[in-house]
N, C-alpha and C positions, 0 to 999 in steps of 0.2 A: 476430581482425581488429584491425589498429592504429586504432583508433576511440578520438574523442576529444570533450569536451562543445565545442571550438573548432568541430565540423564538425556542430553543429547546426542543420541549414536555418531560413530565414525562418520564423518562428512568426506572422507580421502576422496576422490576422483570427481568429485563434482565441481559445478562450476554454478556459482550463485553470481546475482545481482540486488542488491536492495537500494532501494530509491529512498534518499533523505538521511543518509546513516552517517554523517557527520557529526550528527547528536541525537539527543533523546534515546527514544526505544531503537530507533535505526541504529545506530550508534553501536546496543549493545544488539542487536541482531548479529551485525557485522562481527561485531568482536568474537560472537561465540563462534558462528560458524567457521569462523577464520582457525579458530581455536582447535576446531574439534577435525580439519584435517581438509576442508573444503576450498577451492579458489574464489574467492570473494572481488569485487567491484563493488566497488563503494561508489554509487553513482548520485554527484551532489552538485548543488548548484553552483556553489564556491568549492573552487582549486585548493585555493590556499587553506580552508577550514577543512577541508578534507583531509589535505595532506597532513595537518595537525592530528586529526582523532586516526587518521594512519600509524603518526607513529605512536600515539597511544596506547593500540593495539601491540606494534610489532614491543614496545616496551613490556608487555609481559609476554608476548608469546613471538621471539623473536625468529623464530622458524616460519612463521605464518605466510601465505600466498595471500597478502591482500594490496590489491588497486586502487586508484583514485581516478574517475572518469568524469567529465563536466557534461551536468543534464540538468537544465532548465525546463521545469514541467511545464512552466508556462511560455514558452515559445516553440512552436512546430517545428521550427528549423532547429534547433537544439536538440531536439528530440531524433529528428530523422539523421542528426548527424553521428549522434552517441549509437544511438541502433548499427548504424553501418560502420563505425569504428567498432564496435563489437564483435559483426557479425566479420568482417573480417579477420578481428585476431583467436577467435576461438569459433568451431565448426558447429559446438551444441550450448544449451543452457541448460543445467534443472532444475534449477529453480529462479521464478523473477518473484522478487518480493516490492510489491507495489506499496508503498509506506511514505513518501512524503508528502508535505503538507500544509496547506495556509492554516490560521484560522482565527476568523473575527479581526483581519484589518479595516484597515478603512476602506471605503469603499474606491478599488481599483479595476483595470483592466489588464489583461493579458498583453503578451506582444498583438497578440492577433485580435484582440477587443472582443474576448472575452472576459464575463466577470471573474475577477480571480479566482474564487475558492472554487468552482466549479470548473473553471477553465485549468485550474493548477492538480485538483485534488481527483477530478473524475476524467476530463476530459485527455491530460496530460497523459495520463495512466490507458487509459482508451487507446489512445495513440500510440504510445510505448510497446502494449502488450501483441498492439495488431504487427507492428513492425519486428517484434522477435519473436510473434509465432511459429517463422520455419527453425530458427533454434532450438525450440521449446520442445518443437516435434522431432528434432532429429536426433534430441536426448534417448527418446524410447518414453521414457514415463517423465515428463518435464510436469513443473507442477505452479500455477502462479497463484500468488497469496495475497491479497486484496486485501489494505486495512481500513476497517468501517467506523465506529465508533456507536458507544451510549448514545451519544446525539441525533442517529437516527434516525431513534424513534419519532419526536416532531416533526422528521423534514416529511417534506413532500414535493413531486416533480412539477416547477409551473412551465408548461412547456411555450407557454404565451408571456414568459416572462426570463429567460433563462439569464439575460445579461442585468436584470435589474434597473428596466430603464422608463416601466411603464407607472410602476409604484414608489413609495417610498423605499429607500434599500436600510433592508435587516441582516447585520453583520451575524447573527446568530441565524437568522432565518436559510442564507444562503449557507450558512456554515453546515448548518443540518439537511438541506437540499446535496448540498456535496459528497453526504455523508450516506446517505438512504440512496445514491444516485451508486457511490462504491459498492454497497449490498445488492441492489439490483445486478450491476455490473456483473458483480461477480457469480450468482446466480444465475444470471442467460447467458454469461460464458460457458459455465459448465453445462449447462442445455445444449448449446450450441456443439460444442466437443462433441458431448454422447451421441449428437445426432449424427455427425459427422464420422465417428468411427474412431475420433482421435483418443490417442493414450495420455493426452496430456489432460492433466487435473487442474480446477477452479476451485478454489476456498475462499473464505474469508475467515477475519478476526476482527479483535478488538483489544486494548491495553488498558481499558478499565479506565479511570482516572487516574492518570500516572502525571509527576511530574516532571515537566519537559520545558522546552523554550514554545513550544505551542503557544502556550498561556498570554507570552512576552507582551500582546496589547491589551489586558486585562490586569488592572491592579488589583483587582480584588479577586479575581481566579488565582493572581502567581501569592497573595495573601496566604489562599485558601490551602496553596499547597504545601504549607507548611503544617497541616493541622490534620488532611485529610487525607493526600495524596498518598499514592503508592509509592514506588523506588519507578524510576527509567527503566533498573532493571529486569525486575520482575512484572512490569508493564508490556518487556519484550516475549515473554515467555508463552504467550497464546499462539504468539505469530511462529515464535521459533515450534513451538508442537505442532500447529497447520502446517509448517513447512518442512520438516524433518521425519513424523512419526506417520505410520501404513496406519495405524487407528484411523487416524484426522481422516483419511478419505472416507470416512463411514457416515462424515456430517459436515455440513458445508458451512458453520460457522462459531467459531473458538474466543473465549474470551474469558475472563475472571466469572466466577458463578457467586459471588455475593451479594450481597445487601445490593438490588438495584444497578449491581454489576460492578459496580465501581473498585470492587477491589474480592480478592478469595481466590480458592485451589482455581485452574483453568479448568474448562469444562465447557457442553454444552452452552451455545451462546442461545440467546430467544431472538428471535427473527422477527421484528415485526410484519403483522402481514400485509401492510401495504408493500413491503419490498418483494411479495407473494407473487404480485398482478403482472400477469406474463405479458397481460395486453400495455402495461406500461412499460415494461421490461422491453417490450419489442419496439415500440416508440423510441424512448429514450433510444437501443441503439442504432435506429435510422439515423434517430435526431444528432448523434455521435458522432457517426460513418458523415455527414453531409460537413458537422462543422468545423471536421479536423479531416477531411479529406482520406481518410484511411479505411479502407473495406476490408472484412476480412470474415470469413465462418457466417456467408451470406445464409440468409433464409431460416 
């Protein structure tokens, strides 16, 4: 579809979150919904770069309602602290956009020893979403937006191997396990929902190959993105449709539809079908619920 971040409806009374929006596709997430009339929280790991692409925004759209909130996806206690400073200054949410992101550092550990990209990109967000689910619900129609990636396609879940400690570690291999581990997520969230009765909605997306600080430990990816890449901005534009547009609920995953996805109109995304398998789907979120302590849309 010719869809565009210009054609994103009034945002006036709502109350967003996106995770990682300091830069990149985050970055411009924030900026539009800010734009288009919404309360935004800009929930990032640095204060100070926050407060920078803050005033970024209010620099063109100086009326704008946007925050800066400190959330480390890779620490639980950073997590459990941002949720409840939240849940305190505002009653509902309707939209969490789950968007930040490691990818292909070297090989590290979380505060809590987990592998990073897993522990930052799936895990973090696992924790996040369980912790402002009764905001999410007390919006009426809350909706959270899950960013996956092209890289999915090769991951797959080793659940005998989640921290990287029994094999050699693959910066790309985990990258892609984090990435198919978001598709699931997001997938048995919205199972979970319907089964539940809740009105709050699960999507995913994707930004195609966009160029971003992602890249930053790849010289030949942050190379490439001078040749191939898309803009940040229009990188954001799948997620801002998943999270804004009544269509997006009619398909559970948004992304660029071109050449191998990496870049074209947004549209229908292809799903691979390993992130299909419910019986992994249901694993993985046991295996979630155990390593980050948070239950939540049991059964």
């Amino acid at each position: 579809m010719d869809w565009n971040e210009g054609m994103v409806a009034d945002q006036t009374g709502k109350t967003v979150i996106v995770t990682g929006s300091n830069t990149g596709i985050g970055f411009h997430m924030a900026r539009v919904l800010a734009k288009r009339g919404a309360s935004v929280t800009m929930a990032c790991r640095s204060l100070e770069k926050g407060e920078a692409s803050r005033k970024r925004i209010l620099g063109v759209c100086p009326d704008a309602d946007v925050s800066v909130a400190v959330l480390d996806l890779a620490d639980l206690s950073s997590i459990a602290d941002f949720s409840d400073a939240h849940s305190g200054k505002s009653g509902k949410l309707d939209v969490l956009i789950n968007n930040a992101g490691v990818m292909i550092p070297p090989k590290t550990l979380t505060k809590d020893g987990f592998e990073l990209q897993f522990g930052t990109n799936h895990l973090g967000h696992f924790a996040l979403t369980g912790h402002l689910m009764p905001l999410l619900e007390a919006s009426g129609r809350g909706r959270v937006v899950t960013v996956s990636s092209i890289a999915h396609n090769p991951g797959t879940i080793d659940f005998e191997d989640l921290n990287g400690e029994r094999k050699r570690y693959s910066k790309w291999g985990f990258y892609s396990q984090s990435k198919i581990a978001n598709l699931i997520f997001s997938l048995e969230l919205s199972r979970r929902l319907s089964r539940s009765g809740s009105t709050v909605s699960s999507l995913a997306s994707h930004p195609g190959y966009s160029a971003t600080d992602l890249q930053r430990h790849s010289p030949f990816w942050r190379l490439l993105n001078l040749f191939v890449a898309i803009s940040a901005s229009k990188g954001a534009e799948a997620t801002l449709f998943a999270a804004t547009e009544e269509a997006a609920l009619e398909y559970p995953y948004w992304g660029p539809t071109g050449v191998i996805e990496m870049r074209g109109r947004t549209g229908r995304a292809r799903i691979n079908p390993k992130a299909l398998d419910e019986g992994v789907a249901k694993r993985l979120w046991g295996v979630s619920e155990e390593m980050t302590g948070i239950s939540y849309l049991r059964g």
